[in-house]
C-alpha positions in Angstrom: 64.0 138.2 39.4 63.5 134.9 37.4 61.0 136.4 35.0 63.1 139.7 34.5 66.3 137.5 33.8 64.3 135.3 31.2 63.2 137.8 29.8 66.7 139.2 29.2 68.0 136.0 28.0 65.4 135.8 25.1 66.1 139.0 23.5 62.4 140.1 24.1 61.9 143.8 24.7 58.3 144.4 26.9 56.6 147.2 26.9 57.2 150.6 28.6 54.1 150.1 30.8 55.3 146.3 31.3 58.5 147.2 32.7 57.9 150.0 34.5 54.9 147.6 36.4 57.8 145.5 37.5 60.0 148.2 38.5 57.4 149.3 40.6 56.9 145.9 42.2 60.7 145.5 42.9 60.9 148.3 44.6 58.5 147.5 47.1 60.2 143.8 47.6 63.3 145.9 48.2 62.0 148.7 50.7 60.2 145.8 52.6 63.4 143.9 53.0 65.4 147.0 53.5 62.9 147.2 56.8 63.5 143.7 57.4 67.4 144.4 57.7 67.2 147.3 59.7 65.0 144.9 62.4 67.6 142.4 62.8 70.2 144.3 63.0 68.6 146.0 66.0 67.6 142.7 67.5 70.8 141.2 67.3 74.4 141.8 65.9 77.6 139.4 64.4 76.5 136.1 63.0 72.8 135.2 63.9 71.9 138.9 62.7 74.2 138.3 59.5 72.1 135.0 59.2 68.7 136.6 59.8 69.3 138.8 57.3 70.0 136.1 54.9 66.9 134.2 55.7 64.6 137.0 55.6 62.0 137.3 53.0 62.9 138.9 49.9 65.2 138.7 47.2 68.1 136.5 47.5 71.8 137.5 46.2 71.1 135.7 43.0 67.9 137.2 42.8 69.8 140.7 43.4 72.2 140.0 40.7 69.2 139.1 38.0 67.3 142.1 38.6 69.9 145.2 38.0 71.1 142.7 35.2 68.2 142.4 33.0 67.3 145.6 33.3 70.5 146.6 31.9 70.5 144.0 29.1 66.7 145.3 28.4 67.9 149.3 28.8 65.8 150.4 31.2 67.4 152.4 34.2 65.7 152.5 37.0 64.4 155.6 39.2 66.5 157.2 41.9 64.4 155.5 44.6 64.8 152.1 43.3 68.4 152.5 43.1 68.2 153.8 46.5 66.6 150.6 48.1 68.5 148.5 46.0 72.3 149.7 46.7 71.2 149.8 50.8 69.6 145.9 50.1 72.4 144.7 48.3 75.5 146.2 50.6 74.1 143.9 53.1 74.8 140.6 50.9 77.5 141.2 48.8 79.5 139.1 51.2 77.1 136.1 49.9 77.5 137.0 46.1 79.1 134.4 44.1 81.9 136.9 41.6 79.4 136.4 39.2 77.0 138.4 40.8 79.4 140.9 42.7 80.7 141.7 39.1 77.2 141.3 37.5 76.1 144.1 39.6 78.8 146.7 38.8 78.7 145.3 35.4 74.9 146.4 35.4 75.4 149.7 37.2 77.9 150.9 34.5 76.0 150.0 31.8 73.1 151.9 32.7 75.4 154.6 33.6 74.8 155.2 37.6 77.1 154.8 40.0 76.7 153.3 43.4 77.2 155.7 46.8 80.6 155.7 48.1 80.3 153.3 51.0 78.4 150.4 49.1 82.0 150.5 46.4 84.3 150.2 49.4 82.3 147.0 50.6 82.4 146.5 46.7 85.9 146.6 46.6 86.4 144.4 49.8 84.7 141.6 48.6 85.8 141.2 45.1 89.2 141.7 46.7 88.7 138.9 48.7 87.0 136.9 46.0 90.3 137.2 43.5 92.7 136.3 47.0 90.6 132.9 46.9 90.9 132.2 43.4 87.1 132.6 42.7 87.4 135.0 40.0 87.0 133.7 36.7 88.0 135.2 33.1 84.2 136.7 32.5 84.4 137.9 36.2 87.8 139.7 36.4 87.0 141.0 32.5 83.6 142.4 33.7 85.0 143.7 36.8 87.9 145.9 34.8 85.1 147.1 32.6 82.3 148.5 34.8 85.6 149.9 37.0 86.8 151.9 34.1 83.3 152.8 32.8 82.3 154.7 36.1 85.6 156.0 36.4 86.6 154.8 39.8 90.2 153.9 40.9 90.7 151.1 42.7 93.1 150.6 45.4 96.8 149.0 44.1 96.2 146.1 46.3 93.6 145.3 44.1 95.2 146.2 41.4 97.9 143.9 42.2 95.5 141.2 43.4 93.7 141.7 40.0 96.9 141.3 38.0 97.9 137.7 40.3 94.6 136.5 39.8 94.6 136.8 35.8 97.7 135.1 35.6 95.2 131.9 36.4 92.8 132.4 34.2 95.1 133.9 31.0 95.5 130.1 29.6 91.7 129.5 29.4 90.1 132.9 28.6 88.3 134.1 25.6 89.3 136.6 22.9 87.1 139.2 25.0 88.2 138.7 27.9 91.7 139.0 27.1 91.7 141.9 24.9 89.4 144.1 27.8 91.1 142.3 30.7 94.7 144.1 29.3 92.4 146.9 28.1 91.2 147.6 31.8 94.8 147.5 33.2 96.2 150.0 30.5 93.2 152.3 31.4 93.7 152.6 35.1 97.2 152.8 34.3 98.6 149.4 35.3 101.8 148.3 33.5 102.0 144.4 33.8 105.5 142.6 34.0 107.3 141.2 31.7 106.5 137.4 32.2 102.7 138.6 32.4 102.4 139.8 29.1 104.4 136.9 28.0 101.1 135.0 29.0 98.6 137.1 28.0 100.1 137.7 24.0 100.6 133.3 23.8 96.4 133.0 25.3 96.0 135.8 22.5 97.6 134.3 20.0 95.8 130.6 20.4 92.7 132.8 19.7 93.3 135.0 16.8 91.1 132.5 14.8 88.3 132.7 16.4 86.6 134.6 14.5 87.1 137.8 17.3 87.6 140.9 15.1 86.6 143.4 18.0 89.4 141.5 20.2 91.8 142.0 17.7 91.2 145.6 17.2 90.6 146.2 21.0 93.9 144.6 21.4 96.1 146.7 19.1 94.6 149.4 20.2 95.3 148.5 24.2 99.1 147.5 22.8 99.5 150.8 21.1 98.3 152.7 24.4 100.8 150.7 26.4 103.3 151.1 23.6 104.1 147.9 23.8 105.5 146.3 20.5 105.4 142.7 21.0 107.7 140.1 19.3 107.4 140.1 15.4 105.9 137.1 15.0 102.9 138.1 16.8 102.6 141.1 15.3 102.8 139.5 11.8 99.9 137.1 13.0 97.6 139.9 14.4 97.9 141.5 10.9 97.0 138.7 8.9 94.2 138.0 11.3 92.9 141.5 10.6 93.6 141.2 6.7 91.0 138.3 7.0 88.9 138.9 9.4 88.6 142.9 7.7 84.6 142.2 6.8 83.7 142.4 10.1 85.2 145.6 11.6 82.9 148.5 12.0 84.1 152.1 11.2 85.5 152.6 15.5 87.4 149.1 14.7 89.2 150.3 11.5 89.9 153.8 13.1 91.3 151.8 16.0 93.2 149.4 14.3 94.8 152.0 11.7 95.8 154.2 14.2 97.5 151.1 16.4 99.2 149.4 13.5 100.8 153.1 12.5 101.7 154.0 16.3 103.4 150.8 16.7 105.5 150.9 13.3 103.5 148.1 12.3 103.3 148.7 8.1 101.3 145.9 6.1 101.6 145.0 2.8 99.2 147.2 -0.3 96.8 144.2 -0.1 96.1 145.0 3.5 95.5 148.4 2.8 93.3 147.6 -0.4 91.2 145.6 1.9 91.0 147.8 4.3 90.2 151.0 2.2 87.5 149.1 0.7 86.1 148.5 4.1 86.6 151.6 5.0 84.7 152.8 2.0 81.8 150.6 2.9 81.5 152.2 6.7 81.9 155.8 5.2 78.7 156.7 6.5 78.9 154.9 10.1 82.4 157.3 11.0 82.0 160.6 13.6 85.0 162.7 14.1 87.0 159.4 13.8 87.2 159.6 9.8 88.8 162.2 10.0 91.9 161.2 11.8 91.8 158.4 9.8 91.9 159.9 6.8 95.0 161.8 8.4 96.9 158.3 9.2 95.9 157.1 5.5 97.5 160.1 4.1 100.8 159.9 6.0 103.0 158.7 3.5 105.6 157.9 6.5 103.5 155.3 7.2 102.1 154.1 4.1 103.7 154.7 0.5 102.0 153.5 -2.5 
């Protein structure tokens, strides 16, 4: 677990052959502590079998956490009978799991794009729940969590929806541009409205971090504003478009066909300095649009949005 994780952190890519080695080696840690749980469960049930299974040999819920991580930060997805082992293995401990690693998990799982059996997400669910109702949940942890949810499509309960929504309001003040812009993303995409006074926190946390040098927060947030349809005050709004105006060098061709479309589906019109900016940018990432250019191209051209 700690050499897969370091290897993550560095940025290193191993080999196929490497990586496949270790996969293999995992799984057999796993199906050997997957035997391990099914023995004390059958020797013994409620606490001393819950602690059994916590000192039995294997990987620990740290360890758990590191190993679907780096795999995902490295790219490799692992076969069905890892996956198999490892979602029976970590069901058993993610009671234990710090939100880091309860998040880190389903974080991991969407990345690589597989989805956990039904029974493992309700435990899922249950925990994290619980987590948020203790004020364990941190920014990266309730961002992360909104994310993988969303990514596998899942629809979580509104209890926890709610819960989610209380426990942001702790964590607004201090977070990140990412985390804001993808913890109000995640609501608007499981089709959460917040209250009034909520996103009365969330846009002054925003604004205290439109300087930060965050261009995909700034584009991810008009874009989650415009889905909400959701026109905050004009001062804000004049803010987030001089924020874009200078931080326009660093949007790639998804951000400018986001951001277009939000400023135009909000009534947001900036002046021809913006927009000379922005078409040069927009020339400059010609070749990095899909299908998006197109519909930009279309909002460009309406001249009952822009004239001039």
């Amino acid at each position: 677990a700690n050499t897969l994780w370091a290897v993550a952190v560095l940025q290193y890519r191993p080999s196929e052959q490497w990586l496949s080695q270790v996969e293999y080696t995992c799984r057999k840690f796993l199906q050997q502590q997957q035997k391990q749980q099914l023995a004390a469960a059958a020797v013994a049930v409620g606490p001393r079998s819950q602690q059994q299974q916590h000192d039995a040999r294997g990987f620990s819920s740290k360890g758990l956490h590191q190993v679907l991580w780096a795999m995902a930060k490295l790219q490799w997805e692992p076969n069905d009978e890892f996956l198999t082992s490892y979602w029976t293995v970590t069901q058993q401990q993610l009671a234990l799991m710090t939100p880091q690693g309860t998040t880190g998990i389903l974080w991991a799982a969407a990345t690589i794009d597989t989805t956990a059996p039904g029974v493992w997400l309700d435990t899922w669910f249950k925990a994290t729940q619980l987590q948020m109702q203790n004020s364990r949940f941190g920014d990266i942890d309730l961002a992360n969590a909104l994310w993988a949810v969303v990514r596998l499509g899942l629809r979580p309960s509104d209890s926890w929806l709610q819960q989610g929504l209380a426990s942001a309001e702790d964590v607004l003040a201090r977070a990140g541009a990412r985390e804001l812009s993808v913890i109000l993303w995640g609501f608007a995409k499981l089709g959460v409205r917040p209250p009034g006074a909520w996103m009365g926190l969330w846009l002054e946390a925003m604004h205290g971090r439109m300087n930060s040098y965050c261009a995909p927060s700034l584009a991810c947030s008009a874009y989650t504003l415009a889905l909400m349809r959701f026109k905050p005050p004009r001062p804000w709004c004049e803010r987030l478009v001089a924020e874009m105006q200078r931080q326009m060098a660093a949007f790639g061709a998804q951000e400018l066909s986001n951001i277009v479309w939000a400023l135009a589906t909000l009534g947001l019109r900036p002046n021809k300095a913006w927009f000379r900016d922005f078409q040069s940018q927009v020339n400059g990432r010609y070749m990095d649009f899909s299908g998006s250019i197109a519909y930009t191209a279309g909002l460009w051209r309406n001249k009952k949005w822009y004239r001039g």
